[in-house]
C-alpha positions in Angstrom: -1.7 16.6 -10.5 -0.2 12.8 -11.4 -0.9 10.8 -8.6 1.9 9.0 -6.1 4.0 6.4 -6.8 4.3 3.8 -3.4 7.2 2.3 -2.6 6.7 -0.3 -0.7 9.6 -1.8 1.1 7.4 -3.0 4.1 5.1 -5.4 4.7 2.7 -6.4 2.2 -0.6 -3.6 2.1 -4.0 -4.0 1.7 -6.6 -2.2 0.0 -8.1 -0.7 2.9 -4.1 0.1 4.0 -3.4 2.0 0.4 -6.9 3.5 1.0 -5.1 5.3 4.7 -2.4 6.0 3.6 -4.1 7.9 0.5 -5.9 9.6 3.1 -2.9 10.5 5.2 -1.4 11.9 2.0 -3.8 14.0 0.8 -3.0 12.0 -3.0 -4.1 9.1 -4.9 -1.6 6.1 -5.5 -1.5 5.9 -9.0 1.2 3.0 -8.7 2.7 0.9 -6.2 6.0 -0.9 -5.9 6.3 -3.7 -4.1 9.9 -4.9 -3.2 10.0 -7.3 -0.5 13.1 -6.5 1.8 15.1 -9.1 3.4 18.8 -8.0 5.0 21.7 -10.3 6.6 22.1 -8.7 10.2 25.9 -10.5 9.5 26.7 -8.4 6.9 27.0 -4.5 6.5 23.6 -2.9 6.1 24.9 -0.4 3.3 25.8 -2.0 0.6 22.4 -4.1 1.0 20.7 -0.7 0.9 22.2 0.1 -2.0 21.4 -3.1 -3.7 18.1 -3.2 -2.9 17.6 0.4 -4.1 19.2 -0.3 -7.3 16.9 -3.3 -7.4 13.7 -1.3 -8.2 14.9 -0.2 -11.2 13.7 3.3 -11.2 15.9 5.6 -14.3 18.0 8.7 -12.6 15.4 10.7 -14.0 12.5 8.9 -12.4 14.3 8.9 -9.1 14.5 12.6 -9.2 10.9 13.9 -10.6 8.5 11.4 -9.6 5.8 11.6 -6.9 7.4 9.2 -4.4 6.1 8.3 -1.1 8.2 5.1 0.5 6.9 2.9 3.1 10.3 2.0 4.9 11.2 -1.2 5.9 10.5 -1.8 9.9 14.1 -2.2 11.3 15.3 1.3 11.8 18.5 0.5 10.9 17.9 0.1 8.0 15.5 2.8 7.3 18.1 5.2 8.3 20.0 3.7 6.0 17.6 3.4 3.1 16.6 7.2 3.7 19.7 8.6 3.4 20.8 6.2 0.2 17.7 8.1 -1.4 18.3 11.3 -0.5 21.9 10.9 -2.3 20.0 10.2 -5.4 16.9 12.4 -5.2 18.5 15.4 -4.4 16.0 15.4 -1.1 14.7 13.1 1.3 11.1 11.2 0.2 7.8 11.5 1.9 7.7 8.3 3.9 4.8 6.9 5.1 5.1 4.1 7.9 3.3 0.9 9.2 3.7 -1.4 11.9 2.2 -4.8 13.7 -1.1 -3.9 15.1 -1.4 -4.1 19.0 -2.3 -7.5 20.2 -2.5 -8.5 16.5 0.1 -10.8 15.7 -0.5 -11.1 11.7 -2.4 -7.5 11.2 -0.5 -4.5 9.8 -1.6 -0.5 10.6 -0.6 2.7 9.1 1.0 4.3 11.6 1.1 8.3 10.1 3.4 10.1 7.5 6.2 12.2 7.6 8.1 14.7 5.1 11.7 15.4 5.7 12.6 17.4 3.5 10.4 20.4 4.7 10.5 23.5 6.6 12.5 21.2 10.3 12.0 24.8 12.3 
């Protein structure tokens, strides 16, 4: 099996973080995209989404038969947002992974779990 492809739309991850989030998985990370997200609150969130989605310059093709897992950005709004842009184009919703500021930790990031959408929701 080809291993994952990360797209990382979060904060910046460690080894050890790619290491969890391997484990939560079950897969290796074979690649990891790192797109740094930064939204104005002042203007509409979708057509940012799509912007920044376009941004990573992934083919049609790719979006639709690669391994993807996404780490999310933080602000739900626009995760929402960003998850249903990709559904639009993958045909399903992603594998998402998330991570958060550690308790009491003002710099430290966690993996906080994994989720898939786009399975079985009985």
């Amino acid at each position: 099996m080809a291993g994952l492809t990360l797209l990382n739309l979060s904060h910046p991850l460690t080894a050890a973080h790619l290491a969890a989030v391997e484990a939560l998985a079950g897969a290796r990370i074979e690649r990891v995209i790192e797109h740094g997200t930064q939204f104005d609150v002042e203007r509409p969130f979708i057509p940012q989404v799509v912007a920044l989605v376009d941004g990573i310059g992934l083919s049609p093709v790719e979006w639709q038969t690669l391994p993807l897992l996404v780490n999310p950005p933080t602000l739900n709004y626009i995760a929402v947002a960003l998850l249903a842009e990709l559904h639009g184009r993958m045909g399903t919703f992603p594998p998402s992974c998330g991570c958060g500021r550690s308790r009491g930790a003002r710099r430290r990031v966690s993996i906080g779990g994994s989720c898939e959408l786009a399975g079985d929701a009985r």
